[in-house]
N, C-alpha and C positions, 0 to 999 in steps of 0.2 A: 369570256365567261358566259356560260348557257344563260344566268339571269339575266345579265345585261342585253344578250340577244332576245331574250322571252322580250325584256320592256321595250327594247327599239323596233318590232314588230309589231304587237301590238300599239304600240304611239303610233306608226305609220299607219294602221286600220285605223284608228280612232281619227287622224288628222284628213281620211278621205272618207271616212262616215259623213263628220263632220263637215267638210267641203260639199260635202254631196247634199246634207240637210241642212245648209245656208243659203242652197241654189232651187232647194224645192221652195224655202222659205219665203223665196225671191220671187219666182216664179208665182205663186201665191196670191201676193201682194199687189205683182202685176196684173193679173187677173181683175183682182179684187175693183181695183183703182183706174182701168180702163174706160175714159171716159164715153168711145163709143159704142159700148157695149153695157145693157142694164142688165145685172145682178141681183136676185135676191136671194141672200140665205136662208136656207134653212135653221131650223131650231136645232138639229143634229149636229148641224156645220159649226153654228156657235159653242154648244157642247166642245164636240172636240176639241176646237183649238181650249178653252179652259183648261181642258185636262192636257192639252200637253203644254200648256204654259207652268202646270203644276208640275209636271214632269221636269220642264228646263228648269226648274228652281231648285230638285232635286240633284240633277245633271251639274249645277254648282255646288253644292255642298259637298258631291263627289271629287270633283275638282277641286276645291279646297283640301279635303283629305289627301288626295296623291299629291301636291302641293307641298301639305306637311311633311308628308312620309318623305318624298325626295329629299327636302332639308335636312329632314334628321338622317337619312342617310349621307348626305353630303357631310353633315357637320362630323358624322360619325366616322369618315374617310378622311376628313383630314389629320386623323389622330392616329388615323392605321398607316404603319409603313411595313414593310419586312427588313428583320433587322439587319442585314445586310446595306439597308442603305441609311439604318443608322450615324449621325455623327459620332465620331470618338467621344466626346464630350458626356451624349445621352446614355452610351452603352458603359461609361464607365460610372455616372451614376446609377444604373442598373444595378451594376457590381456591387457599388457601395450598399445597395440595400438587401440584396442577393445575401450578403455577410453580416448585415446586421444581427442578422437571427442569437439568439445562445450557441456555445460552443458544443455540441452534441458531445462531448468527452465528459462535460461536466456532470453527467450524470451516472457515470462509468462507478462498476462499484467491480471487485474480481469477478466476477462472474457474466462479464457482459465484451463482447469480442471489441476486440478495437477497429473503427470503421477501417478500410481499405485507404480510400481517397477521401481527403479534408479540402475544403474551401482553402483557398480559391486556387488549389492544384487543378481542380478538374477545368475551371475556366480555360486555362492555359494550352489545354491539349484537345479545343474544339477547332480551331483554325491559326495561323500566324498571324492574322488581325489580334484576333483576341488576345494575343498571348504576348503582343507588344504593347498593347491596350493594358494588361496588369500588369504585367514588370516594367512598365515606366509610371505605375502609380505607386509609394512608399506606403499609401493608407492602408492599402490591401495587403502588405503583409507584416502590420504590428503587431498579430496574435499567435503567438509562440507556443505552440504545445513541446510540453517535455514528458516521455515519459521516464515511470522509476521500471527496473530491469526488468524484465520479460522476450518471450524467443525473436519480434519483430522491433527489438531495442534500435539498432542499428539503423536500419531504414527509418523509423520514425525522425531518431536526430540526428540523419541527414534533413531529412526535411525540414526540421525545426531550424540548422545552420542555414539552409535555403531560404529562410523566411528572414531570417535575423540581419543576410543580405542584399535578401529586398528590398529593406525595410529605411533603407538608408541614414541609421543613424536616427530618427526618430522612436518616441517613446514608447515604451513594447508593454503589452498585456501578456504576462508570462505564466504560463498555465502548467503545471506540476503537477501529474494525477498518477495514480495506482492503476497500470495499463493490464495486472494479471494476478495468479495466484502464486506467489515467489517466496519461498522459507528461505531462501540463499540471503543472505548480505553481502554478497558483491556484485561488483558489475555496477557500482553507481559512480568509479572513476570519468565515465566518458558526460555522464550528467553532471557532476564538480567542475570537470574543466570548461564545459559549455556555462555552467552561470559563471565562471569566472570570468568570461570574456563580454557576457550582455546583460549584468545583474547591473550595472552603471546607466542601462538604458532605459531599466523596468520603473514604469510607472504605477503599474499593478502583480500583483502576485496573487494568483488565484490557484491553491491546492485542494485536492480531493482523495482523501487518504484514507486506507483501509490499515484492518490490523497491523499487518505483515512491516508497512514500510512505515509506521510511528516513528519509531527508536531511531532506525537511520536516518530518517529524512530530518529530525533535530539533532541528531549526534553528528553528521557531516557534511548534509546539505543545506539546510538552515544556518548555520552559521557561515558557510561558504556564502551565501547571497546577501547575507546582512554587512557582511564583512566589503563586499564590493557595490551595493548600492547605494545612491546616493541622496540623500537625504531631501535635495531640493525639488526631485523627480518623481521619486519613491511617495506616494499618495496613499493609496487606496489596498486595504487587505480583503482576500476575500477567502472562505475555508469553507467547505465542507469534508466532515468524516463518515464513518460506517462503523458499524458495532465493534467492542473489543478495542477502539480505541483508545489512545492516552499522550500525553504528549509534558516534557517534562518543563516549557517554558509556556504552554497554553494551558488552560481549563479546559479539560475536554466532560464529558457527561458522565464518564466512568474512572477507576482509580487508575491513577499515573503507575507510572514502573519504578521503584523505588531506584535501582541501581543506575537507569536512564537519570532521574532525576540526580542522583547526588553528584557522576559525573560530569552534571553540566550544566551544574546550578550557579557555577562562578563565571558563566556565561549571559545572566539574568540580564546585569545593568547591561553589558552589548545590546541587546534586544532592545531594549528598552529607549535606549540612544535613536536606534533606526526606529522607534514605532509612533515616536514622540510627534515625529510628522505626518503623520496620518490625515487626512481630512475625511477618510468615508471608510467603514467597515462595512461587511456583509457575512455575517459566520454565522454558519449551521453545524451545532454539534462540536463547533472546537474553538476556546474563547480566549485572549488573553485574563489576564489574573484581574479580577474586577476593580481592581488600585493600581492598576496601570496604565502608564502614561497614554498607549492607544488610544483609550477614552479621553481625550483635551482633545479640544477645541474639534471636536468633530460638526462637521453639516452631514452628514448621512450615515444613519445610523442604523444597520437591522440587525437586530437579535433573532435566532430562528433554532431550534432541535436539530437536531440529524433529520435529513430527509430519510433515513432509515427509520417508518414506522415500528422496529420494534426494541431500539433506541429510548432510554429514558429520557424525559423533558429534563432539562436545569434548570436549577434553582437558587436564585441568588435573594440576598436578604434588600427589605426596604431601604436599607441605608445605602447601600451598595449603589443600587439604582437612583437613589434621587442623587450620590456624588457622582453618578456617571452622569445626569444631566445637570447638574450644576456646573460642572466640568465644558459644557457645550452649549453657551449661551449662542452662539450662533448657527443651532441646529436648524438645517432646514428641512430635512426625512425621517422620519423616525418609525420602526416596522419594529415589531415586536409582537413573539409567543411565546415566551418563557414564563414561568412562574416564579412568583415573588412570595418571599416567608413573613414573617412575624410584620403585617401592614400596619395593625392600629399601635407599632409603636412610632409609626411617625409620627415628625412634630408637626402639628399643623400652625404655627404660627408662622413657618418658613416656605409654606405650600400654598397655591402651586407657586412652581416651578417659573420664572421669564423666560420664557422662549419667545422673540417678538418676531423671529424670521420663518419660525416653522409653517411650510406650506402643506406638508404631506405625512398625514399620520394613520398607519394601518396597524391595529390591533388584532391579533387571532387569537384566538384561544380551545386548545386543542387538550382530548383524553384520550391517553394512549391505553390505558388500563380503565375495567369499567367500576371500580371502587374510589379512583383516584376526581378530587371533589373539581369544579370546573374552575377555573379562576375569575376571577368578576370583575368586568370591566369599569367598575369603577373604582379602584383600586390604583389603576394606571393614569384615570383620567383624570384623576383628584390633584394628580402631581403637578400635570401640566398647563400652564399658562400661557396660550399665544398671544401675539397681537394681534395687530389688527390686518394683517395680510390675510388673501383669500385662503381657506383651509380647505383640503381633499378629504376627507373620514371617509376609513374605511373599518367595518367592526366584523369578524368573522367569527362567527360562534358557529359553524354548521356543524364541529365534531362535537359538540358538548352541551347542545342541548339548553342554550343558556335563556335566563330569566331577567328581560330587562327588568323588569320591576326590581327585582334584585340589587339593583344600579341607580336608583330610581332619582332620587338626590343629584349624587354627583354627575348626571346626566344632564338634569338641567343645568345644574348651576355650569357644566366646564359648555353650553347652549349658547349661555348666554355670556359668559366672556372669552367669545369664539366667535369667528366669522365664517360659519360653514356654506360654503356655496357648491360641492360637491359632496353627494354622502351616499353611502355603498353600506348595505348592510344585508349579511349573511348568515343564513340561521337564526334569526331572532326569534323567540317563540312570543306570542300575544302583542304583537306590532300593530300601531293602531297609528292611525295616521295624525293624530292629536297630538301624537309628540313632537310636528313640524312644528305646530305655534310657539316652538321654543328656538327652531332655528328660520328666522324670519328672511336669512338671505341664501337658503337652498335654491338653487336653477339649477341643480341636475340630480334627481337620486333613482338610485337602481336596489332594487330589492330580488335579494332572491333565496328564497326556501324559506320563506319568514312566514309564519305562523299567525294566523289574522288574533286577534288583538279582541278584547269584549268593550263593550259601547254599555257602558254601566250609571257613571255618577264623573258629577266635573261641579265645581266651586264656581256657582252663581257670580259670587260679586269680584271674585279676581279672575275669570275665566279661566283657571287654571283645572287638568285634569286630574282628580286624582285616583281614578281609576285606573289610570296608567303611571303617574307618575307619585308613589307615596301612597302612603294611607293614613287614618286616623282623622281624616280633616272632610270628611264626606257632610255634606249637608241634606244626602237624600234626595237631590236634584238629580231628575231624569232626563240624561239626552238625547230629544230628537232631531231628525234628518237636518228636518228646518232651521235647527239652530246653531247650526256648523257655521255658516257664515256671522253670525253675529255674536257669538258668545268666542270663538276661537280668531285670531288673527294669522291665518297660515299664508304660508309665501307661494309665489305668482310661479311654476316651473317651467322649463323650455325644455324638458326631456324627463321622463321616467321611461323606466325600461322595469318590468316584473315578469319575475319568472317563477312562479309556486307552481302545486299542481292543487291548490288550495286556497279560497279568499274570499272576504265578506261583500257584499253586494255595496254597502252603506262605503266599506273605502274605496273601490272601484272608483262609486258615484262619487265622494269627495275629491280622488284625485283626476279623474276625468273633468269637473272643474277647476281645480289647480294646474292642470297642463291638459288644454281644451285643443292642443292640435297637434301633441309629441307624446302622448302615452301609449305605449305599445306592450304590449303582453303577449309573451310566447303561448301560442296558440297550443304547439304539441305538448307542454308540459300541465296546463290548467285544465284539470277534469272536473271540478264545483267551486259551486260561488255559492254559499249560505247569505239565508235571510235572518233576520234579527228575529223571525218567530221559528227560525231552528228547522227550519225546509229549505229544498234546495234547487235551485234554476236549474232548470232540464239542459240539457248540456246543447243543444241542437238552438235554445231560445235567446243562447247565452249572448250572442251578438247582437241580436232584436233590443236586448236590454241597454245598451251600452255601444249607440252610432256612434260616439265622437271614438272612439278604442278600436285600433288597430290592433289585431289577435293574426300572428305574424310570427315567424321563428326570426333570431337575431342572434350575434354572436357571443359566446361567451363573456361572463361578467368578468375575466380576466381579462378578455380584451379589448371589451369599451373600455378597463381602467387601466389598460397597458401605459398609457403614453400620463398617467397622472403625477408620475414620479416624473418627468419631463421640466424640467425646469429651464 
């Protein structure tokens, strides 16, 4: 390596520098100390040596430094190999994470080609190492793509039989999607016979369905795999559709096909039998019937629209919803953006809701039309009841523009019989950091696109705000800087992460005391910081303001809370 030779040349100069300036040293000193010989220095002579005594002090602190740098390059070396001398062991963990990703199919709508080469084909065809490294591991090939008819049908399920062999008999994620644009209704014989032989192994069913393949895919494929799967295995459903869809045993967001429905309506309770064992859903855009059995006893639950924005939201009534969670006292996820009807006819004697194991609850709420009113977060929140396990909140209003105040109530109240110690909030307009003294075991919150919040009036003798929280109970009490720590009780953080391109100076300063050594703000998205007299920090001063704040780009709020649903 040319480096390594740069530093072993140079080392070799510096080691007969230094030999060389140990022997004048020497020399020196012998002089100096020569008893038959009288000396006297000059005032020069003394000089000098001072300065390069300050010199050799310097000459150490440079040596400490290459010192370091070695170490860290040494430490940094032991972690580099080239992967060739990888163990089997570490290259097949690789693999494993290499595939962890989302199935890129999943997001397949007609109009989008179907890749060529899918994980973990292409592993297979870098060397014979590798290739005996995945086909002697079964984990690597549980994920089964099927598709429904189109011109590369064939090829596809070969390769889908290929993985099903892999896989040796372990529990398969079996993946059904809409690979093309196809008016035909045939050509789904060689997909019938394939789930006939590994719908016994499926522990998941994730479909992604567009118009064309509705009708059949419940008329001949859906009961083929219900018919052969097994109840004790068979877990978890997962659905996305695309517009124009319908489906005559699911809820989808648009009307069913009458004549689909009546042919295969005496097919219901079948379904039902197989759904009953469910432990986790995940559907967008296509739902079973909201009285059905799917919804018992679920721990992960997400409700979601068609990823097709232009796709209507569903709407299911209040009752609907609080028997789906009644139904799932041992929920422990819960994701939800759908819209709920007629709310205030709930009964609030039977609300909230016990949910004592739920760890993970993300709320969205999204406008897909610009008349259509936003849904209000507390609404949803009023239902729920956790215990006392730690809670993950996450509240996403960035499409709709929402108004915590709005919420103001059942905000604190689901605060305080909650134990939030992660919270995520997106889109909030008038977010004031005052509303932490209601969650008093926050240690990590992430803010972003939220909308800074007014510093107005807060209730003297219960320190409560209600300039944020409620109205009607003002006492005219003004709050300054100074009295954030005494009048409010807000929690200790180990991490905020903000990303606006907009925010007050006064929460800055509050949460830079709340998290005095992990408060980072994306630097590229924050263009002003207002003052409480309605002026604004010059954008260049902004750091001056604000030592303890690291102004730094950071990854997506998606992916600090990737791993929150992780249980």
């Amino acid at each position: 390596m040319i480096q390594l030779q740069a530093i072993k040349e140079a080392s070799e100069q510096l080691h007969t520098a230094w030999e060389h300036y140990l022997q004048a040293c020497s020399d020196l000193d012998n002089l100096i100390w020569q008893r038959e010989t009288y000396y006297d220095p000059c005032r020069g002579f003394l000089q000098y040596i001072d300065d390069e005594l300050a010199r050799l002090s310097r000459y150490e602190e440079n040596a400490q430094r290459a010192q370091r740098t070695l170490k860290r390059v040494r430490q940094c070396a032991c972690y580099l190999a080239p992967i060739h001398s990888l163990p089997s062991e570490i290259l097949l963990r690789i693999f494993y994470v290499l595939l962890a990703g989302p199935c890129s199919l999943g997001q397949l709508n007609y109009e989008t080609p179907v890749p060529q080469n899918q994980k973990p084909g292409p592993i297979t065809q870098v060397c014979s190492r590798w290739r005996n490294i995945a086909t002697s591991s079964p984990f690597l090939w549980t994920h089964v793509d099927i598709p429904l008819t189109q011109p590369s049908a064939p090829r596809l399920l070969s390769r889908a039989k290929l993985h099903v062999q892999q896989s040796a008999n372990l529990p398969l994620e079996l993946h059904v999607y809409s690979a093309g644009d196809n008016n035909s209704q045939t050509g789904y014989t060689p997909v019938i016979q394939l789930l006939e032989t590994v719908a016994g192994q499926a522990r998941t069913l994730n479909f992604t369905l567009n118009y064309y393949d509705y009708a059949p895919f419940h008329l001949a494929i859906l009961p083929v795999f219900l018919s052969n799967c097994s109840i004790e295995i068979f877990n978890r459903l997962v659905t996305s559709s695309f517009p124009y869809s319908s489906s005559p045993y699911l809820l989808s967001e648009l009307e069913d096909f009458d004549e689909v429905q009546e042919s295969s309506s005496n097919g219901v309770s079948q379904v039902e039998k197989y759904f009953s064992g469910l432990s986790a859903l995940d559907l967008k855009g296509c739902y079973p019937y909201w009285s059905s059995s799917a919804f018992h006893g679920l721990v992960d639950l997400r409700l979601a629209p068609s990823p097709d924005r232009h796709a209507r939201i569903c709407t299911l009534h209040i009752s609907e919803l609080i028997d789906i969670l009644t139904a799932s006292p041992g929920l422990r996820i819960f994701y939800f953006s759908l819209k709920v009807s007629d709310v205030e006819t709930a009964d609030s004697v039977t609300l909230p809701i016990p949910l004592k194991d739920l760890e993970v609850l993300n709320l969205s709420f999204t406008r897909r039309t610009p008349w259509s009113l936003p849904q209000k977060v507390g609404n949803i929140l009023r239902l729920l009841g956790p215990g006392s396990k730690a809670l993950r909140l996450t509240l996403d209003c960035e499409e709709s523009s929402y108004e915590l105040l709005d919420s103001a109530d059942e905000l604190r109240e689901f605060f305080m019989r909650s134990k939030v110690e992660k919270l995520c909030l997106r889109g909030v307009n008038h977010f004031s950091e005052r509303m932490l003294s209601y969650t008093p075991d926050v240690k990590v919150l992430l803010l972003e696109g939220c909308a800074p919040g007014k510093f107005e009036e807060v209730d003297a003798q219960t320190h409560n705000s209600y300039a944020l929280y409620g109205s009607g109970h003002s006492t005219g009490f003004t709050l300054n800087e100074s009295d954030y720590d005494t009048l409010l009780i807000l929690p200790r953080l180990q991490s905020c992460y903000i990303r606006t391109s907009s925010t007050m100076d006064t929460t800055l300063h509050t949460l830079a005391r709340l998290c005095p050594t992990g408060l980072l703000v994306d630097g590229k998205e924050l263009t002003k910081v207002a003052t409480r007299r309605d002026t604004y920090i010059p954008f260049a001063e902004i750091p001056n303001h604000f030592p303890t704040v690291k102004f730094q780009s950071f990854p997506s709020m998606s992916a600090l809370t990737a791993d929150w649903d992780v249980l």
